[in-house]
DRENSE-476908 format. One record per residue (C-alpha): residue in three letters; x, y, z. Coordinates in pm, 1 decimal. Example, Ala and Ser with C-alpha at 12.3 -4.5 7.8 and 13.67 -1.06 7.14 Angstrom:
// residues 2
<ALA,<1230.0,-450.0,780.0>> <SER,<1367.0,-106.0,714.0>> 
This chain:
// residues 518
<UNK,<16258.8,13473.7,15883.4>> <UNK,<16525.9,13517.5,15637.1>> <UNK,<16848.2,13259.4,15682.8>> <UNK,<17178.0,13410.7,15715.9>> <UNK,<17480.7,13272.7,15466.4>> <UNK,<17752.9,13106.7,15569.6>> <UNK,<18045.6,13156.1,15312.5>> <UNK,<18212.7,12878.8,15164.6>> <UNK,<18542.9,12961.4,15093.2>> <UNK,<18724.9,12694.9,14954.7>> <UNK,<19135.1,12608.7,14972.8>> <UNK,<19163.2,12278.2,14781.6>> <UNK,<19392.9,12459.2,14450.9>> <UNK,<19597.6,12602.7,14761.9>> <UNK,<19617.1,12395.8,15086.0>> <UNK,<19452.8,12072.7,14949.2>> <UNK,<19736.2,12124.7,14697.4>> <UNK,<20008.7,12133.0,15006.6>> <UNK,<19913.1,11762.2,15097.7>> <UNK,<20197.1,11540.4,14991.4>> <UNK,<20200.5,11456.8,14612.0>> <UNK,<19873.5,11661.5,14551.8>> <UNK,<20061.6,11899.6,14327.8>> <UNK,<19852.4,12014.6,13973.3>> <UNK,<19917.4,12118.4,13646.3>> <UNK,<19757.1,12475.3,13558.4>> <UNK,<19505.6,12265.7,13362.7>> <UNK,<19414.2,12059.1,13602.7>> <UNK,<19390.8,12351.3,13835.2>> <UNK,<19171.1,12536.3,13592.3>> <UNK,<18896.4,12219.1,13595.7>> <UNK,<18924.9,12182.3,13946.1>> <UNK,<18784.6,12592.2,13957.8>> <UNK,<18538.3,12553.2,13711.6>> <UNK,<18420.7,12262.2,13887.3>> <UNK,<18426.4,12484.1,14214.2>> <UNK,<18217.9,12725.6,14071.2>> <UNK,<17977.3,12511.1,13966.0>> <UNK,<17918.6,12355.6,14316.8>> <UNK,<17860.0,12701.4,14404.0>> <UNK,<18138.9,12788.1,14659.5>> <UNK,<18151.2,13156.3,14729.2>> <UNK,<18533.5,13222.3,14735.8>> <UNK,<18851.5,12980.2,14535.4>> <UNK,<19182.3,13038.9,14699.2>> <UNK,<19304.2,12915.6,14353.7>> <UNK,<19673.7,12924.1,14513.9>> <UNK,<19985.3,13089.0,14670.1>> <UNK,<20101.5,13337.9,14321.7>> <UNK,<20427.4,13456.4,14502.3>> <UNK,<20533.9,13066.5,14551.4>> <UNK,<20615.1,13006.9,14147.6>> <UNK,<20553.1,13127.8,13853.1>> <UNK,<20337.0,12795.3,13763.8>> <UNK,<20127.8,12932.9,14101.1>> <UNK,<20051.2,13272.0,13970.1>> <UNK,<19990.6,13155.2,13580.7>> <UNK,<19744.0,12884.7,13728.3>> <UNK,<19570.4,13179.4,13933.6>> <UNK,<19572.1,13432.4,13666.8>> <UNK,<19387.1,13191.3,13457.3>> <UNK,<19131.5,13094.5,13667.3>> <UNK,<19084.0,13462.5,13765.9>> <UNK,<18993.8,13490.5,13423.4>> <UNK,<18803.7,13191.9,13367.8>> <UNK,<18572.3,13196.9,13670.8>> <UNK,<18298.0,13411.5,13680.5>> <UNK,<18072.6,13394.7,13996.4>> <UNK,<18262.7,13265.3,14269.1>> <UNK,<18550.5,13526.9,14419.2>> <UNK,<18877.7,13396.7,14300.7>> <UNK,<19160.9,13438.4,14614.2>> <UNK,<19524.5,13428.3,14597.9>> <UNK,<19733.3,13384.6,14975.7>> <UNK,<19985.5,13654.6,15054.7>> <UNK,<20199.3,13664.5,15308.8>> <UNK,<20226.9,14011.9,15530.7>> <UNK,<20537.1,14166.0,15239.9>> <UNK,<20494.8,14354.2,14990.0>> <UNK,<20647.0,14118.6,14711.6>> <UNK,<20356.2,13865.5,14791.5>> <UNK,<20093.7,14108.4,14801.9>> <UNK,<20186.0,14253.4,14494.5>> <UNK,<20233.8,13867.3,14290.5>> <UNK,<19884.2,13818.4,14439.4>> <UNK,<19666.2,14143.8,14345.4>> <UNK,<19827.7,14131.8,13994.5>> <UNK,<19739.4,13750.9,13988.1>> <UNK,<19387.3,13825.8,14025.8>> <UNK,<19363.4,14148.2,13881.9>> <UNK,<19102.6,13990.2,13556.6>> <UNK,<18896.9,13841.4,13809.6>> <UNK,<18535.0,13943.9,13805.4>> <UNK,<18498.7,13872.7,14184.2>> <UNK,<18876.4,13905.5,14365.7>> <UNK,<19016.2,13876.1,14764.7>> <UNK,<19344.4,13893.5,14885.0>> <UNK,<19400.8,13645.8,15201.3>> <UNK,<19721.5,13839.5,15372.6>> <UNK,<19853.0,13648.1,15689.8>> <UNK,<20090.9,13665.7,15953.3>> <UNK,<20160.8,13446.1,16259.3>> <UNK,<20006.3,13558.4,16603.9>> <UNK,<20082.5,13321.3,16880.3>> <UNK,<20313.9,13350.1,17124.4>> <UNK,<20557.2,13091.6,16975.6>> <UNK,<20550.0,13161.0,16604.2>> <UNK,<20638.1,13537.1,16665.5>> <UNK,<20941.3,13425.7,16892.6>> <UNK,<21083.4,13105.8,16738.3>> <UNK,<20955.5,13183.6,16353.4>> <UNK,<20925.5,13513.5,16292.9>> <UNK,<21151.7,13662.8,16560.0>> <UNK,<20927.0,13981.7,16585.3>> <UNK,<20781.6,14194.3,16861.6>> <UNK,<20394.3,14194.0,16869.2>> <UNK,<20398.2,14568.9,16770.1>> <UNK,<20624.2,14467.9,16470.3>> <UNK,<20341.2,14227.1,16402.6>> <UNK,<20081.8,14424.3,16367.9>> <UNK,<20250.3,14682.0,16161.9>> <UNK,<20334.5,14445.8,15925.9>> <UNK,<20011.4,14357.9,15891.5>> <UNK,<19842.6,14682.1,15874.6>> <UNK,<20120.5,14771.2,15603.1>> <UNK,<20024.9,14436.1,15434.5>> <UNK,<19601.8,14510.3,15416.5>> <UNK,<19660.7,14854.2,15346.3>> <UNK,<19840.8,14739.4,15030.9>> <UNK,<19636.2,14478.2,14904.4>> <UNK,<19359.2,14759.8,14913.2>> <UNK,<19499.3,14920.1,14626.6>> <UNK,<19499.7,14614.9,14454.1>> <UNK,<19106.4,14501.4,14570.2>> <UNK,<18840.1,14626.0,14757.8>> <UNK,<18807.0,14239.6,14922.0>> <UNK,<19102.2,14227.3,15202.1>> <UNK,<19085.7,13885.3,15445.0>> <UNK,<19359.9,13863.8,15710.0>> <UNK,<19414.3,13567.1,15880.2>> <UNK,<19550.8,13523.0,16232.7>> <UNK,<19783.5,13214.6,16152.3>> <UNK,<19781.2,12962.9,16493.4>> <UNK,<19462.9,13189.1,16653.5>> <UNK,<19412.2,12839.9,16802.0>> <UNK,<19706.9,12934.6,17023.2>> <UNK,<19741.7,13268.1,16996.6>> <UNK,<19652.3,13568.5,17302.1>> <UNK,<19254.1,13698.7,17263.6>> <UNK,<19362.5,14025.8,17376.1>> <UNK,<19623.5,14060.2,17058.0>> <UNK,<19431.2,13893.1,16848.2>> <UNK,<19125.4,14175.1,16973.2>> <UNK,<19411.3,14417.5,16916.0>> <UNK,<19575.5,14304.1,16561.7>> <UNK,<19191.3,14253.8,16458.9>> <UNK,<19135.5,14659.4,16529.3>> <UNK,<19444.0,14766.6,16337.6>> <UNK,<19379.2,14561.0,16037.6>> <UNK,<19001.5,14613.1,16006.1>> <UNK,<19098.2,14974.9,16047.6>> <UNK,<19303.8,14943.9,15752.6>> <UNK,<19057.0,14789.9,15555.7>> <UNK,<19004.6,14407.7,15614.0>> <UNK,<18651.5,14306.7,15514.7>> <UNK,<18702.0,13936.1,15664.8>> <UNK,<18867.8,13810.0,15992.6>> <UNK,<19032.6,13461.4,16005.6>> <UNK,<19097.3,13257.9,16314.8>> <UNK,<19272.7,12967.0,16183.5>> <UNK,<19336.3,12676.9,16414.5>> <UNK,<19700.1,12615.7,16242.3>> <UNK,<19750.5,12272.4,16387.2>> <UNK,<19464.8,12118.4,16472.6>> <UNK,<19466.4,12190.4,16860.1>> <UNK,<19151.1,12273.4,17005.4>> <UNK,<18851.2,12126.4,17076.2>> <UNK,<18506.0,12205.4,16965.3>> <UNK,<18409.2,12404.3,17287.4>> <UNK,<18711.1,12611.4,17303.0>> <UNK,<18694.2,12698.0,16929.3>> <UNK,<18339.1,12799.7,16976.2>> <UNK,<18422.3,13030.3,17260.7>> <UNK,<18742.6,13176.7,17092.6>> <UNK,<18545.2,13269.0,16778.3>> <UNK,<18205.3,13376.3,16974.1>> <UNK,<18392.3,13633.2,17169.5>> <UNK,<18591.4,13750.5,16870.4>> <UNK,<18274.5,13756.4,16670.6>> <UNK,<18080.3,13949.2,16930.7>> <UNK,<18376.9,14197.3,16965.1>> <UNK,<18407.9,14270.8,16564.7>> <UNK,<18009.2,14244.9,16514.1>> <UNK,<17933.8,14442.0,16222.6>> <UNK,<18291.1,14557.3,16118.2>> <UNK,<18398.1,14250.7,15970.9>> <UNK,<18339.1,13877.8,15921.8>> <UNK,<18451.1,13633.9,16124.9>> <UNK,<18630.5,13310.7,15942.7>> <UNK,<18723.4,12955.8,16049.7>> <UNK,<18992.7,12733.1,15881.5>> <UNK,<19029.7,12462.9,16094.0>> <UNK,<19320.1,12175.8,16095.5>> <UNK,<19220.9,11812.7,16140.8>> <UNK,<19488.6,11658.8,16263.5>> <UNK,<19289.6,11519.8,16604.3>> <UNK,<19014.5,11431.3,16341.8>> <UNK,<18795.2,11759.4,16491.4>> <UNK,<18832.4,11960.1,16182.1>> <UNK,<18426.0,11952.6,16108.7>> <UNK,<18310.2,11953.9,16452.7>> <UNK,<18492.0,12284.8,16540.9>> <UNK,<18403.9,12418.0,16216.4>> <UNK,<17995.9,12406.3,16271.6>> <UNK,<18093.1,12470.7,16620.4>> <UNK,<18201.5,12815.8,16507.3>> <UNK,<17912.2,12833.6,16264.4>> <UNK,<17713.4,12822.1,16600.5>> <UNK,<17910.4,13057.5,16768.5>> <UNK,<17909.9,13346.7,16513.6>> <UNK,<18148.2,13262.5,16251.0>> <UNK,<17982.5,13348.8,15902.0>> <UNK,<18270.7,13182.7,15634.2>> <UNK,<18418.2,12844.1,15685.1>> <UNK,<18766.7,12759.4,15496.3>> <UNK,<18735.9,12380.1,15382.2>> <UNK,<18874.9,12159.7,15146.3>> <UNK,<18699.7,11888.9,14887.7>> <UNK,<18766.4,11528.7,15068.6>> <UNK,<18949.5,11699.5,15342.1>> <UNK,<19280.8,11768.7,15164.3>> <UNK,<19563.8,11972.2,15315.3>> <UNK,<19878.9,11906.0,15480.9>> <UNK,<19908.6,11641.3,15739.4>> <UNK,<19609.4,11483.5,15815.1>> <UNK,<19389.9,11730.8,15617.6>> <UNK,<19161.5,12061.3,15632.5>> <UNK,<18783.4,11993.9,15749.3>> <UNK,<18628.3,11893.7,15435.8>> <UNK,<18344.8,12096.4,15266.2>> <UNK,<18141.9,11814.2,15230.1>> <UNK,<18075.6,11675.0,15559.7>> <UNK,<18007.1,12033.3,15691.9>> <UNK,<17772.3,12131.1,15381.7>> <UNK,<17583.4,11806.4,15428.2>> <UNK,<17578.7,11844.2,15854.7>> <UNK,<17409.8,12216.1,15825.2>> <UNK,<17170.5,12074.7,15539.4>> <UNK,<17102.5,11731.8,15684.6>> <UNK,<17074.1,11886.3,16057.3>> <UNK,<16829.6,12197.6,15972.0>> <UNK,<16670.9,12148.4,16321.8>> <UNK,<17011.8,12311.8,16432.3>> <UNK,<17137.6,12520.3,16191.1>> <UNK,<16750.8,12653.7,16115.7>> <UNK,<16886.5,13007.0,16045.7>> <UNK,<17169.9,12879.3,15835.3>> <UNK,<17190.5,12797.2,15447.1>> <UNK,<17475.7,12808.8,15216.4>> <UNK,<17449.2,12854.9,14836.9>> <UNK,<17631.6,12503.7,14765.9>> <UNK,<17453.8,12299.6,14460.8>> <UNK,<17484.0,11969.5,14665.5>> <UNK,<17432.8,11776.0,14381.5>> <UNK,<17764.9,11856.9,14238.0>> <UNK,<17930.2,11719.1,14587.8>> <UNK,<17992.6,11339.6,14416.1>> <UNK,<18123.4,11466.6,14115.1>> <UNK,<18398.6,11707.2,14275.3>> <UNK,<18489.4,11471.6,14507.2>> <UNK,<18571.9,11245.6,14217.7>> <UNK,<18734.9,11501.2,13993.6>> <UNK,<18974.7,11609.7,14272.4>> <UNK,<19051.5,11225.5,14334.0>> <UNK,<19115.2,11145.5,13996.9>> <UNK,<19372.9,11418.4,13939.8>> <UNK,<19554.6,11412.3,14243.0>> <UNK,<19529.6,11071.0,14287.0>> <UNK,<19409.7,11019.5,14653.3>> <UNK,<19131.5,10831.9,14731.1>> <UNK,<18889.5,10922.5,14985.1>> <UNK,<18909.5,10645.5,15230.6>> <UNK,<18621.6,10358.2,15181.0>> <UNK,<18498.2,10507.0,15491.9>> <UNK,<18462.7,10890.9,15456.2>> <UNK,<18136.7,11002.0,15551.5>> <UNK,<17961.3,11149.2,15259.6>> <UNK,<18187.7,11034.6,14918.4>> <UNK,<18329.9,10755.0,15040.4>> <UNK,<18274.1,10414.5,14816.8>> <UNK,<18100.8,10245.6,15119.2>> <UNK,<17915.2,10562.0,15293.9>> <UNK,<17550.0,10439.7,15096.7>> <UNK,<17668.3,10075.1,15118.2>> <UNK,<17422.8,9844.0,15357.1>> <UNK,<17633.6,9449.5,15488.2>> <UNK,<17430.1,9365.1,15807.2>> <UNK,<17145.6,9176.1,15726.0>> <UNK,<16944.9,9378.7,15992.7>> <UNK,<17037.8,9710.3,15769.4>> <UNK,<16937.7,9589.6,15435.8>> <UNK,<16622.0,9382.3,15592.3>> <UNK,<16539.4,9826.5,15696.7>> <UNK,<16637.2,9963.1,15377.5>> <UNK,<16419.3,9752.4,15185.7>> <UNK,<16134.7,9832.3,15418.8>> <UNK,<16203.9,10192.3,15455.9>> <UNK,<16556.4,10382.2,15353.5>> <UNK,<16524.3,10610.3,15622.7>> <UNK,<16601.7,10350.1,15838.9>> <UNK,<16941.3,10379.6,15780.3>> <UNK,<17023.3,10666.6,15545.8>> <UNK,<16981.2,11014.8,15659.9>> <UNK,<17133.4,11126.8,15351.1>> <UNK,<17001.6,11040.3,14974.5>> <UNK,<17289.4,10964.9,14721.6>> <UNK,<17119.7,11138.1,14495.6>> <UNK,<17143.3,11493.0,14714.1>> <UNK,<17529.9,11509.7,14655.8>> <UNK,<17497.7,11383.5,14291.0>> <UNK,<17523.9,11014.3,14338.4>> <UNK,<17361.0,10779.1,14085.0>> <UNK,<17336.4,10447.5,14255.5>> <UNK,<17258.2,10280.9,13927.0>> <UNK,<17560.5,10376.9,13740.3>> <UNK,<17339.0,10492.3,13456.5>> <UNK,<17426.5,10300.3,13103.2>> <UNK,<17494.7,10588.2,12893.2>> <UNK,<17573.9,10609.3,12507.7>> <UNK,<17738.4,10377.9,12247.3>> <UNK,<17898.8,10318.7,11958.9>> <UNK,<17628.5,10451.4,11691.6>> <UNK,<17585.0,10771.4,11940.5>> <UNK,<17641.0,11153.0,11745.5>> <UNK,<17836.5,11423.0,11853.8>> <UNK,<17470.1,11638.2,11949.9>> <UNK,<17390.0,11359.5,12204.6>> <UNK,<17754.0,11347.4,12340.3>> <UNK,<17798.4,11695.6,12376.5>> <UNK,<17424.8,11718.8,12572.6>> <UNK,<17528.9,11406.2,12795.9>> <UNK,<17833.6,11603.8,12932.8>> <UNK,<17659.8,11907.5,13016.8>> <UNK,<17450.2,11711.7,13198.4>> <UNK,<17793.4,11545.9,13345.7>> <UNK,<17880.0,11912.0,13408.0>> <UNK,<18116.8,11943.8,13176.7>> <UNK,<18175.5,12286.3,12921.8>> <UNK,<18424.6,12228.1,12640.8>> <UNK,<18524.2,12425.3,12344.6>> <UNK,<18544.3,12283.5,11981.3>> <UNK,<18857.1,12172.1,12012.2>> <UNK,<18824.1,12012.7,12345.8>> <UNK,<18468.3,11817.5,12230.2>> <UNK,<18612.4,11692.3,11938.1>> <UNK,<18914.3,11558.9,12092.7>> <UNK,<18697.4,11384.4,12350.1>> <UNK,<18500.0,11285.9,12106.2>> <UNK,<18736.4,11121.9,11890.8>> <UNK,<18839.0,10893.5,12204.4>> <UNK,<18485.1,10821.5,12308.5>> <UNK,<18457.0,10671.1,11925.7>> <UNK,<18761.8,10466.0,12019.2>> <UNK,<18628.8,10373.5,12387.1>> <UNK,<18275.9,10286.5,12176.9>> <UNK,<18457.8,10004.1,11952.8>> <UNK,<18609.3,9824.2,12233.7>> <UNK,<18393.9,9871.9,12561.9>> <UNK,<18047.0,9717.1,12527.0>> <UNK,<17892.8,9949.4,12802.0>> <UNK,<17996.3,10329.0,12865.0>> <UNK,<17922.4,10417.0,13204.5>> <UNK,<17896.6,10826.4,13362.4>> <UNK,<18217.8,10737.8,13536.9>> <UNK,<18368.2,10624.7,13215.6>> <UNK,<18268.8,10980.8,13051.2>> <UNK,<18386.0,11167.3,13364.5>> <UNK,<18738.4,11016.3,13383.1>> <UNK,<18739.6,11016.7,12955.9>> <UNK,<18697.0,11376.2,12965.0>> <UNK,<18916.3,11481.3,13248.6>> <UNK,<19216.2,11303.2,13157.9>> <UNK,<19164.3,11505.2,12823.9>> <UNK,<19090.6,11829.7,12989.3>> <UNK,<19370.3,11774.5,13255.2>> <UNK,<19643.3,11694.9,13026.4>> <UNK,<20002.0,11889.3,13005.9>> <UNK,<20088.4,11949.4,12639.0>> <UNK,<20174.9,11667.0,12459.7>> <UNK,<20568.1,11746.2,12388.0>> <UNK,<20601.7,11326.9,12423.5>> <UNK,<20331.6,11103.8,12278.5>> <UNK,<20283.7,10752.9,12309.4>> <UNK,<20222.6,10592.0,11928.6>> <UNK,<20206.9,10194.6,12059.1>> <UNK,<20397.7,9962.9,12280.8>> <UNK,<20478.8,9626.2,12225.1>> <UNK,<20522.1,9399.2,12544.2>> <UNK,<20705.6,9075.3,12555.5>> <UNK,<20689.9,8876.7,12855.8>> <UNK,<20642.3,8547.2,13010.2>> <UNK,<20729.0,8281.3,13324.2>> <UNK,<21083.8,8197.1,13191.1>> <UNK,<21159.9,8526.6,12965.0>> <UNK,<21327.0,8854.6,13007.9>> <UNK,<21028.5,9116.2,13019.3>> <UNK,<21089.4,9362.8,12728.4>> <UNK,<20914.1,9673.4,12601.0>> <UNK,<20915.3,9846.6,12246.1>> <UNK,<20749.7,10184.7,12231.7>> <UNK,<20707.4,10429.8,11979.3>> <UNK,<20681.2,10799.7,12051.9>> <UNK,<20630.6,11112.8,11895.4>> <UNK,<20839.7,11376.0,11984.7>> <UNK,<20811.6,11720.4,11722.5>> <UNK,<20655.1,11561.8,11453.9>> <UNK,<20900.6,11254.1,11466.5>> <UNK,<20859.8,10890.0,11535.9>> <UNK,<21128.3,10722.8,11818.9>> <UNK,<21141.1,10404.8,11833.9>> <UNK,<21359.4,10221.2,12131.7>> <UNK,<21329.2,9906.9,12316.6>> <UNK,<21453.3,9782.7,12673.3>> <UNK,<21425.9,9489.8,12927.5>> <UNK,<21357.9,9527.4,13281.2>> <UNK,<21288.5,9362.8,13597.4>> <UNK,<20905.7,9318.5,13553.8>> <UNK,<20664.0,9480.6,13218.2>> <UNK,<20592.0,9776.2,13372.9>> <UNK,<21018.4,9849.1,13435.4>> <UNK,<21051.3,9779.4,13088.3>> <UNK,<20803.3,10016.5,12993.5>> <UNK,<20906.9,10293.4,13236.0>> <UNK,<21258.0,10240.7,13105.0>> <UNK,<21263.2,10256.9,12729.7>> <UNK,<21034.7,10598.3,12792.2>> <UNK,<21365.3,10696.8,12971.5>> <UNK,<21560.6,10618.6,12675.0>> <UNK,<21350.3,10755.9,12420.4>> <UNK,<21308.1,11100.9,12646.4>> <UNK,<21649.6,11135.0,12781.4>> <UNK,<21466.8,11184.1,13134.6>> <UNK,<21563.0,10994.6,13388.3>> <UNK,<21248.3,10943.0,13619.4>> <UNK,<21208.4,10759.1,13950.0>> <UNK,<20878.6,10557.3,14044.4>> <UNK,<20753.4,10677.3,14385.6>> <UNK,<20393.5,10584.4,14370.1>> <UNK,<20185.1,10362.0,14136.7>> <UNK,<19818.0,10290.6,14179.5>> <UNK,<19584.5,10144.3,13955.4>> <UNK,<19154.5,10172.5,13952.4>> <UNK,<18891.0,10071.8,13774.1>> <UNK,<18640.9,10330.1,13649.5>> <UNK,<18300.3,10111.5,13635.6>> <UNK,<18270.1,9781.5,13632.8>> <UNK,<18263.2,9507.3,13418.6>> <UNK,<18555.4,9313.9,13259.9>> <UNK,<18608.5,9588.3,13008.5>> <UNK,<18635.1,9859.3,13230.5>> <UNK,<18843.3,10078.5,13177.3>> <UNK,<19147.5,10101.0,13429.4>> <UNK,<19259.0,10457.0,13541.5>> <UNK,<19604.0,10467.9,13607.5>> <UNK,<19782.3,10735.0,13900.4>> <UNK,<20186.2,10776.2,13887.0>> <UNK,<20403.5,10966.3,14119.7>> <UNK,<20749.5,11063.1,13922.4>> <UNK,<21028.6,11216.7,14016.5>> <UNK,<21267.7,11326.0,13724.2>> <UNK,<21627.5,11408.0,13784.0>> <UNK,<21578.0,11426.8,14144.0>> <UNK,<21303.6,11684.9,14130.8>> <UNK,<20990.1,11698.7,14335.6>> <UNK,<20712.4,11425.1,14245.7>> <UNK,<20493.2,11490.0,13958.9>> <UNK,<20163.4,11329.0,13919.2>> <UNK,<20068.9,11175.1,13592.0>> <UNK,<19791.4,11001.1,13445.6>> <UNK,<19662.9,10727.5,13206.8>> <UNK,<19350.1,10593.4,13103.1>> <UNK,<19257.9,10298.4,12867.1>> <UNK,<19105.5,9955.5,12821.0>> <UNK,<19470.0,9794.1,12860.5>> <UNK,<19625.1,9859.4,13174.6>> <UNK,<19993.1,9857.7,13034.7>> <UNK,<19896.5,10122.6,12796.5>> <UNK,<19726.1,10308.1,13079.2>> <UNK,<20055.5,10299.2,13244.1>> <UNK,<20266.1,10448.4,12981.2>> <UNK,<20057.1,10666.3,12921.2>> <UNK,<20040.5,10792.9,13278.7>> <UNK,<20436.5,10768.5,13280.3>> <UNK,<20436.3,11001.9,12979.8>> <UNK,<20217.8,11230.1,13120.5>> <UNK,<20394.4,11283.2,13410.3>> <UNK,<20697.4,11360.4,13193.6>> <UNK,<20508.3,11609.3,12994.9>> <UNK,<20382.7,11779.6,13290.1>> <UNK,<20786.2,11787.1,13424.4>> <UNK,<20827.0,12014.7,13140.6>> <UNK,<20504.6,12224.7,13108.6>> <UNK,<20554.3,12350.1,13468.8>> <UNK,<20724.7,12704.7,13451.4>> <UNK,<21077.5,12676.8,13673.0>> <UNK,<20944.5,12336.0,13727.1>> <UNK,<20722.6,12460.1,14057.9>> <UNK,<21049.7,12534.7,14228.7>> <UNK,<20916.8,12770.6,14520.3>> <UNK,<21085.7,13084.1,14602.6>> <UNK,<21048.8,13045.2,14961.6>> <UNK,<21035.3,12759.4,15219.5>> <UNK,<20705.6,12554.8,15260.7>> <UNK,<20628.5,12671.2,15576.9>> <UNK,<20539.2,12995.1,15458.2>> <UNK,<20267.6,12887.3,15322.3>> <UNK,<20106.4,12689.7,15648.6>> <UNK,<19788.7,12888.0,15803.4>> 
């Protein structure tokens, strides 16, 4: 008996990207979808194009860029966003348009202040007009969790009538529980049966974001909305993960189930989207956390050794894990043997992009004994990732010591020209941060610093995160990688800086955050 799919449609580039200081540079977007695609996820909701002009560029280009998976772009029910959305994706091979309007009781009173007929011909007006953009229309319910089955049934009639392909019941704020989802969406699933698929996108914020996604899975829904390591606002979306690796790990259950996700590309995702936005999955997380293959008790390892399915129901190496932290490459390695290493890494550059990565592997080579896969990963990322270079770091010179005034000189080219500045501070790192001030003329504030080692080893090479905010503008993430930690740190300073004024009106949104909840 054949196995019916269940769509993976994945919201990391747009509600992953609405968890606090998870914001992305088009670049970093870009990597983040090509990754996507090549974990095999059926549709990207690369973002929210009517929110900023950095949205839509960062959309269009990955519309263009992606070639299997359906690229998505989030309208809400007006004609302005469905228009910024349909011409967002227009290049796309594959291309959806994810309309959405609220349909509980207390969202149309207190936020929209509209009468349930108004409601639904807003939304009819909205499908009906993202038709003529694309033939691939999904409306989503926003708080179905709490919203009226018979105007869901109702608003589900008009809008597949007008040409939606794909029904979403999102559970807005995390609400119900597995049973209730799994009646809501069975009885919605059974009442649209072959007019239109029925979606989940369910909140996590009473930790039940996976359990009343396979839930629905059970109960008839055929596409689940996820993110990579659960990202989204508050306390997350269910993450893609944990409910790729329940169907595949529990077949006994989901028998008549598959999906077409490449597991083995789970690990490296998971770290990608950790490295650029610069939150860690907790030690803990099931699946890609750093302790979910690790074995304390004396009673677990004394099983593992005898048997591994003692205590592992999952291999690392089905979601892409290498245990061993394979040795890879040195100094006397060529360019052929590099560029074959990172496509097995995943990784596709251009010319331009392998040579620059190769000049900094050379570099790495001379000064780090060992080169790890995590090493090549987070080498090749940063350089993929990275805003243009309007400011760039030349050297810094640190003075500092138990009595002394900390003090930083740092050279940077800006246009072709070499500024050089120094400053004190309160510790080496405000001295650094500082004189980049001076040199720039940007004023930035520190809100978060965090610091990680790629491999191991005392060489290893230390990945650094900052959160920035310049002149009182929303946090921008930077990043900095290198042998020396202090240079890691500038350059992750800089970076952030550069990205400040890459992003196209700065990612100011044209409306208010909560229009962009589901």
């Amino acid at each position: 008996m054949s196995k019916e799919t269940i769509k993976i449609f994945d919201t990391t580039l747009r509600d992953g990207e609405q968890s606090p200081g998870a914001s992305m540079n088009t670049e970093e977007k870009i990597q983040i979808a090509a990754q996507l695609e090549r974990l095999g996820v059926d549709i990207i909701e690369a973002g929210f194009a009517a929110a900023s002009p950095g949205d839509f560029d960062a959309i269009e280009k990955i519309a263009q860029r992606v070639s299997n998976s359906t690229v998505c772009s989030l309208a809400r029910a007006m004609d302005s966003d469905v228009k910024a959305a349909g011409e967002a994706v227009a290049k796309a091979k594959r291309k959806r348009i994810h309309t959405f309007i609220a349909t509980s009781k207390i969202h149309m009173e207190h936020k929209l202040k509209m009468a349930p007929d108004e409601v639904i011909k807003r939304a009819v007006r909205a499908v009906e007009y993202a038709r003529t953009f694309v033939d691939d229309v999904e409306f989503s319910c926003e708080d179905a969790g709490r919203s009226d089955m018979g105007f869901m049934k109702e608003i589900s009639d008009a809008v597949i009538e007008a040409g939606a392909t794909t029904i979403n019941l999102p559970d807005t704020v995390g609400f119900r529980l597995p049973f209730e989802i799994g009646a809501m969406v069975k009885e919605m699933s059974e009442y649209t049966k072959g007019r239109a698929i029925i979606s989940v996108h369910n909140h996590n914020d009473l930790g039940l974001g996976v359990a009343n996604s396979l839930e629905a899975v059970i109960n008839g829904a055929r596409q689940v909305e996820c993110t990579i390591n659960g990202l989204g606002e508050r306390a997350g979306n269910a993450a893609l993960e944990e409910i790729v690796m329940a169907l595949k790990t529990r077949a006994d259950v989901f028998a008549d189930f598959k999906t077409n996700i490449n597991t083995k590309e789970i690990y490296p995702s998971s770290r990608l989207i950790a490295s650029i936005t610069g939150i860690e999955p907790q030690p803990n997380k099931a699946i890609v956390g750093k302790n979910a293959f690790a074995h304390e008790s004396g009673i677990h390892q004394d099983g593992m050794l005898k048997n591994k399915e003692t205590y592992e129901i999952i291999r690392p190496e089905d979601i892409g894990l290498d245990m061993e932290d394979t040795l890879v490459l040195g100094k006397h390695s060529g360019r052929a043997a590099f560029k074959d290493k990172l496509g097995k890494l995943g990784f596709t550059l251009d010319d331009e992009a392998l040579n620059a990565s190769f000049e900094r592997f050379k570099i790495l080579a001379d000064r780090k004994k060992e080169i790890y896969d995590d090493d090549l990963r987070a080498l090749v990322t940063n350089e993929m990732t990275s805003a243009p270079k309007i400011f760039e770091l030349i050297s810094l010179q640190l003075m500092d010591c138990s009595n002394g005034v900390p003090s930083a000189a740092v050279s940077i080219k800006k246009d072709n020209n070499e500024i050089i500045d120094a400053s004190i501070g309160d510790g080496t790192m405000d001295a650094i941060f500082k004189t980049i001030d001076r040199i720039s003329g940007y004023e930035g504030q520190l809100l978060d610093y965090k610091v990680k080692s790629v491999s191991k080893g005392k060489d290893a090479l230390a990945n650094v995160t900052v959160k920035v905010s310049f002149n009182g503008e929303p946090a921008i993430i930077g990043h900095g990688l290198n042998i020396d930690t202090m240079l890691a740190s500038a350059r992750a300073y800089i970076g952030a800086l550069n990205s400040y004024l890459s992003m196209e009106g700065k990612l100011k949104n044209r409306y208010s955050d909560s229009s962009k909840t589901i």
